[in-house]
VEXDREN-2710 file (C-alpha; in Angstrom, 1 decimal):
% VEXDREN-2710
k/r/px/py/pz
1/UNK/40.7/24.0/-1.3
2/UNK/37.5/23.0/0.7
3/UNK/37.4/23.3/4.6
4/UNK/36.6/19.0/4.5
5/UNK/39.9/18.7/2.3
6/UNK/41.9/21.3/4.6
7/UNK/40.8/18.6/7.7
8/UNK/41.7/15.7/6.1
9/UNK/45.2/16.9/5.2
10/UNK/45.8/18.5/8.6
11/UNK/44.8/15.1/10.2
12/UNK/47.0/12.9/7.8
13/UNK/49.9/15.3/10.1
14/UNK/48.3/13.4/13.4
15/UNK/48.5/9.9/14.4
16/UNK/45.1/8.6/15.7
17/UNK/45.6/7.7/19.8
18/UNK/42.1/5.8/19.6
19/UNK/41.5/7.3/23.5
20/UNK/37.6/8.3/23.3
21/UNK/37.8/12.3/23.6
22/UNK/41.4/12.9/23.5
23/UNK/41.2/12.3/19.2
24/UNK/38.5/14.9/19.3
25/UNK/40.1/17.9/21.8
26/UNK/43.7/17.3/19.6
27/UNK/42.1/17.3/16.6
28/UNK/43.1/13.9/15.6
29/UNK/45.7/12.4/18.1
30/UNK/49.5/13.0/18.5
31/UNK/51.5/14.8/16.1
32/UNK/53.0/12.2/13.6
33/UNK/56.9/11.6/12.9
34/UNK/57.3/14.0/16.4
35/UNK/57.6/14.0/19.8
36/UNK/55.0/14.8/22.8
37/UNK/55.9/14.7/26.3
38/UNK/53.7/13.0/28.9
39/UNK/53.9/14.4/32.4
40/UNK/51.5/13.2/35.5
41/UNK/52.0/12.2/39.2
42/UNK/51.8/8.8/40.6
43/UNK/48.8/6.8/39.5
44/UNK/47.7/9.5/37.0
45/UNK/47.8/7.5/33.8
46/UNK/50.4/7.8/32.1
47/UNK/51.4/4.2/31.2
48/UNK/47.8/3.2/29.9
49/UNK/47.6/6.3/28.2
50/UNK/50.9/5.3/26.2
51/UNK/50.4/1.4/25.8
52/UNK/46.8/2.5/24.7
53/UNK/48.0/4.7/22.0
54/UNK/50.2/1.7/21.0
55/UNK/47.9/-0.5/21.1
56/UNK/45.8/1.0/18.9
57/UNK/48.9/2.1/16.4
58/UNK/49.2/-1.6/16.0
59/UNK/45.8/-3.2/15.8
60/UNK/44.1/-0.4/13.6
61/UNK/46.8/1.7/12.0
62/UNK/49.0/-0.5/10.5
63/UNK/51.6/1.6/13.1
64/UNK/53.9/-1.2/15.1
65/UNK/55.2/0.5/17.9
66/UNK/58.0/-0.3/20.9
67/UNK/57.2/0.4/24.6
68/UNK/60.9/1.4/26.5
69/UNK/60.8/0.5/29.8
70/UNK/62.6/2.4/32.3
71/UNK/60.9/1.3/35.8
72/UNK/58.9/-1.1/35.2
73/UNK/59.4/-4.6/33.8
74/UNK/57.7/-6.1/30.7
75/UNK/55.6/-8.7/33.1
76/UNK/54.7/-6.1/34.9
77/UNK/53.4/-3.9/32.0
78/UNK/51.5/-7.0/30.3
79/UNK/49.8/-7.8/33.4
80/UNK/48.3/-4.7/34.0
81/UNK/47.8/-4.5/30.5
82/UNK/45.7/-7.5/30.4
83/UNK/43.3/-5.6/33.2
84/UNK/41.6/-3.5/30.3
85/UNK/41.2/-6.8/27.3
86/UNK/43.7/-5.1/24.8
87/UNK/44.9/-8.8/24.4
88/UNK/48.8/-7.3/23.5
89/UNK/50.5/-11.1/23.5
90/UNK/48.4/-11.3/20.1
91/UNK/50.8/-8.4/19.0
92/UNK/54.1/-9.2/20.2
93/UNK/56.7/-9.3/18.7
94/UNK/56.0/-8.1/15.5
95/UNK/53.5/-5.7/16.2
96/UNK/54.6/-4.2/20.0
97/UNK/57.4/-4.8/21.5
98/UNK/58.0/-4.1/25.1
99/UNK/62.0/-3.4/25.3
100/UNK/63.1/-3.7/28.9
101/UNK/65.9/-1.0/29.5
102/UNK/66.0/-0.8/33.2
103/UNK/70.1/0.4/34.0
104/UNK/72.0/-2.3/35.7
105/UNK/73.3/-1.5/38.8
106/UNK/77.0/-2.0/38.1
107/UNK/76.8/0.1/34.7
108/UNK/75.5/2.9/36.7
109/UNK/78.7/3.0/39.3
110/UNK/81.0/2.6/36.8
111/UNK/80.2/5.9/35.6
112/UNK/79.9/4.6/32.2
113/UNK/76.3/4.5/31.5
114/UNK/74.4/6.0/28.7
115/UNK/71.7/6.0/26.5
116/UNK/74.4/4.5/23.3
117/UNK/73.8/1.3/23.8
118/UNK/69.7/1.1/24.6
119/UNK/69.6/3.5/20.8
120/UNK/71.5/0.6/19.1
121/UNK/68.9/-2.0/20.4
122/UNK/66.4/0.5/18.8
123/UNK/68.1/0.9/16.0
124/UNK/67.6/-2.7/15.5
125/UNK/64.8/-3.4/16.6
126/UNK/62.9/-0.6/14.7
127/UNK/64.4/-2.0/11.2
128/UNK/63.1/-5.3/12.0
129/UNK/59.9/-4.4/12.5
130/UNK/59.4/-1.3/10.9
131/UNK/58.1/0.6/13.6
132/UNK/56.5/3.7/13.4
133/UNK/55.4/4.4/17.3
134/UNK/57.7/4.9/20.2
135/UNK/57.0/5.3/23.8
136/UNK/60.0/6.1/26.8
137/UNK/58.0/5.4/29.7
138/UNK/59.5/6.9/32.8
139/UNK/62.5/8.9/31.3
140/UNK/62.9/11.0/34.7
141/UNK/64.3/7.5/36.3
142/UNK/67.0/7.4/34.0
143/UNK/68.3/11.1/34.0
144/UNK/68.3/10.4/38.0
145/UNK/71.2/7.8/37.6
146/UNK/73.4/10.3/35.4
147/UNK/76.1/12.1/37.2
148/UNK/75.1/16.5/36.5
149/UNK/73.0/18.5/34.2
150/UNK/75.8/18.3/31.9
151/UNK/75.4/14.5/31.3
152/UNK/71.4/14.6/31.8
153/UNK/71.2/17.2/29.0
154/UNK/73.8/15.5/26.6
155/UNK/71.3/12.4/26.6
156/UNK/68.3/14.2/26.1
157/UNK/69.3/15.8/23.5
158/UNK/71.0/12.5/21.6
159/UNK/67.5/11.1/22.4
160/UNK/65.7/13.9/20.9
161/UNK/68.2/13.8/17.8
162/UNK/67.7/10.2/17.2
163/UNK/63.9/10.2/16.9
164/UNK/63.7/13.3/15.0
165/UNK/66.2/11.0/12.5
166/UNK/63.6/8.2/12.2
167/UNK/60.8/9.6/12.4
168/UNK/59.1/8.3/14.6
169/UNK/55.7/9.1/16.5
170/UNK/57.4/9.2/20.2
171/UNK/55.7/9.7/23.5
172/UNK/57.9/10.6/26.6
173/UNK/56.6/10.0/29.8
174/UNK/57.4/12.3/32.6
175/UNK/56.6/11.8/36.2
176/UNK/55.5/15.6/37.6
177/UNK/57.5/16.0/40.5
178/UNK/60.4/15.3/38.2
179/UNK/60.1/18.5/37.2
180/UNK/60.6/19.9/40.3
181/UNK/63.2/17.3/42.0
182/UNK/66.6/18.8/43.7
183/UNK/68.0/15.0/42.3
184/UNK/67.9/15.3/39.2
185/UNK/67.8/19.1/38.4
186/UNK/64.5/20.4/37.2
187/UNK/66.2/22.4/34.6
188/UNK/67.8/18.8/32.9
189/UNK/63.9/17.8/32.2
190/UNK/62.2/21.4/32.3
191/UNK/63.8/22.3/28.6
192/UNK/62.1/19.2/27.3
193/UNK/58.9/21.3/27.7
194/UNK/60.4/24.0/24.9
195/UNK/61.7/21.3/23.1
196/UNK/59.0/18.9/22.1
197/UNK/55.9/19.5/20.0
198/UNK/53.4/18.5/22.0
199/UNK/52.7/18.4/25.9
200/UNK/50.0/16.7/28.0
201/UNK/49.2/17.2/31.6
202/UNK/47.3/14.7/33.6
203/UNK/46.6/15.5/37.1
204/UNK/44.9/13.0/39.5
205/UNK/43.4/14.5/42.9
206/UNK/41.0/13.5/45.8
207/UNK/38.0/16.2/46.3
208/UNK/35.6/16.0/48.7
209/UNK/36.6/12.2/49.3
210/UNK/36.1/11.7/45.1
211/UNK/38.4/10.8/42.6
212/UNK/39.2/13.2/39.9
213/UNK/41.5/12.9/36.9
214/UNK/42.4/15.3/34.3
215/UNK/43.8/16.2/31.4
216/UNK/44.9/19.1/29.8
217/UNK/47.0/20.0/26.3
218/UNK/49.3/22.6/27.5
219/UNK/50.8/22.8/24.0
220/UNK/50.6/21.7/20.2
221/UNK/52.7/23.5/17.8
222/UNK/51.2/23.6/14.2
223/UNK/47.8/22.9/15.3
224/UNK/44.4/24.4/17.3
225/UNK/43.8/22.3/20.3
226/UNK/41.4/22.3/23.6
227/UNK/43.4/24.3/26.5
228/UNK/41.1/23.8/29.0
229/UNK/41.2/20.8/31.7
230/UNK/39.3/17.9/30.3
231/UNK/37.9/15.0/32.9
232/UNK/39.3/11.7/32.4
233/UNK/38.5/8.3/33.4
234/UNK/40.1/4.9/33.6
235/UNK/37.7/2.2/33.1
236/UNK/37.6/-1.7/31.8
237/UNK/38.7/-0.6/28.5
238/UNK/41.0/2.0/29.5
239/UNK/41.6/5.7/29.5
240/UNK/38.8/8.0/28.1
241/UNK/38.4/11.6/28.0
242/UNK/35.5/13.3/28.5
243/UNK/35.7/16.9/27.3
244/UNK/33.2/19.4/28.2
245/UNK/32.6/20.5/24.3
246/UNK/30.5/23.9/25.4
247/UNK/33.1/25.4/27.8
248/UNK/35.8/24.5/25.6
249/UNK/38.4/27.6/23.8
250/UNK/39.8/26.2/20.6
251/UNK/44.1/28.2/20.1
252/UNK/44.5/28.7/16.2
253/UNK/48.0/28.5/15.1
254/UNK/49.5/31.8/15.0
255/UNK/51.8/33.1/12.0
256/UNK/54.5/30.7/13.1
257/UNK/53.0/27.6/13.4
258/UNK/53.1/27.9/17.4
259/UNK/49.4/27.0/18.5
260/UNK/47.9/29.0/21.6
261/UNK/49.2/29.9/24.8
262/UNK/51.9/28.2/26.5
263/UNK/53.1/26.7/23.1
264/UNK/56.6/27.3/23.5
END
C-alpha cells in the first residue's frame, strides 16, 4: 500500500470540519461515526465552532446534521449565525435542524426529568432526515438540573450509548468551569474526558490588553494529531485556526490505537 493510499483511507475515518487549520492539525477533521467533546470558557467558541462544522457537513458533504440546544434558543443561534453569511435558513429543515431542548421548569421539580424523551425526538428526527452529524451544545446545563452523580452519570452514559448505536459524528460542548463546578460534580462530566474519542480545548484570554484565542487537541485516539496550542481567530466567516506548522510535534498512534499523550 502506498503512503498517498494509506492517507486517503485514514481520512475516509474523519469527517471534514471545513474550519481553515483545524482540518490540517487533525489530519482531516473529527473522527467519523464518534464522539469528541468540546470544552471552552465563556465567549471562547464553542457554538461557532460546532454550527460551522455543521454547516459545512450539510452544504459540502452531503452530511445533514442536528444542532441540540441546551441554553440557548434556535432564534438566538440563527441570529448569530447569520453574523458570519453561512446563510443556514437555506438548509433547514432538511439539511440542519436546530432542536430546541431547553428543560422546562416544571419537568425539572418534578424530579422526573431525563434525557428519554429529548433521544426519542432524535430518534425521529434523525430517520427523517438521515442525519449523519450531531452537536449537544451546552450539555453541562443539563447535568446541573439532575438531582446527584448517580443521575448525572446514568444520562451520560445513555447519551453516549445512543450515539455510539447510530453512528453518528457527535460533538459535545462543554463549558470549562463545568469541569470544575461544586454544582454539578466535576467527576459527573470529568469521565467524559476518558470516554470520548476526541477532545478539543479552546481557551480565550486578555494579554497585555489583546485578545488571544486558542486551541489545542488534547486527545485523538486512532490517529497523530498537533498537541501543541494553535492560535485561533473569529472573523466574518467564522472560526479559523492558525497553526504554527514549524513548532508543531506530530503523536503517532501507539500499539493500541491511543494517539499521544493525554489520549486516555
Amino acid at each position: 500500500m502506498t503512503k498517498v493510499q494509506s492517507h486517503m483511507e485514514k481520512a475516509s475515518d474523519k469527517a471534514l470540519t471545513g474550519i481553515a487549520g483545524f482540518d490540517d492539525i487533525t489530519g482531516g477533521g473529527l473522527p467519523r461515526g464518534r464522539t469528541t467533546l468540546l470544552v471552552g470558557g465563556a465567549g471562547a467558541g464553542k457554538t461557532v465552532m460546532a454550527l460551522q462544522f455543521l454547516v459545512h457537513g450539510a452544504r459540502h458533504c452531503k452530511e445533514p446534521g442536528i444542532f441540540v440546544a441546551f441554553e440557548e434558543c434556535a432564534e438566538r443561534i440563527l441570529t448569530n449565525a447569520n453574523s458570519f453569511g453561512w446563510d443556514i435558513e437555506a438548509l433547514m429543515p432538511k439539511k440542519l435542524f436546530i432542536m430546541n431542548a431547553q428543560p422546562s421548569a416544571g419537568l425539572v421539580q418534578s424530579g422526573d426529568f431525563d434525557l428519554g424523551g429529548m433521544l426519542a425526538a432524535l430518534e425521529l428526527q434523525t430517520r427523517a432526515m438521515r442525519a449523519q452529524r450531531i452537536v449537544l451544545d451546552a450539555l453541562d446545563v443539563v447535568m446541573a438540573l439532575l438531582p446527584d452523580l448517580d443521575a448525572r452519570r446514568r444520562e451520560i452514559y445513555r447519551l453516549h450509548e445512543w450515539l455510539l448505536a447510530h453512528q453518528m459524528t457527535g460533538l459535545i460542548t462543554l463549558k470549562a468551569d463545568a469541569l470544575e463546578s461544586k454544582d454539578i460534580n466535576p467527576q459527573a462530566l470529568g469521565f467524559m474526558q476518558f470516554m470520548v474519542d476526541c477532545n478539543v480545548i479552546l481557551n480565550h484570554g486578555v494579554v497585555h490588553g489583546i485578545s488571544e484565542r486558542t486551541l489545542r487537541v488534547q486527545k485523538y485516539r486512532g490517529s497523530s494529531f498537533d498537541e501543541d496550542e494553535s492560535p485561533f481567530v473569529i472573523g466574518n466567516r467564522g472560526l479559523e485556526v492558525r497553526p504554527d506548522c514549524g513548532k508543531r510535534l506530530r503523536h503517532e498512534p501507539d500499539a493500541d490505537g491511543v494517539a499521544g499523550p493525554g489520549a486516555g
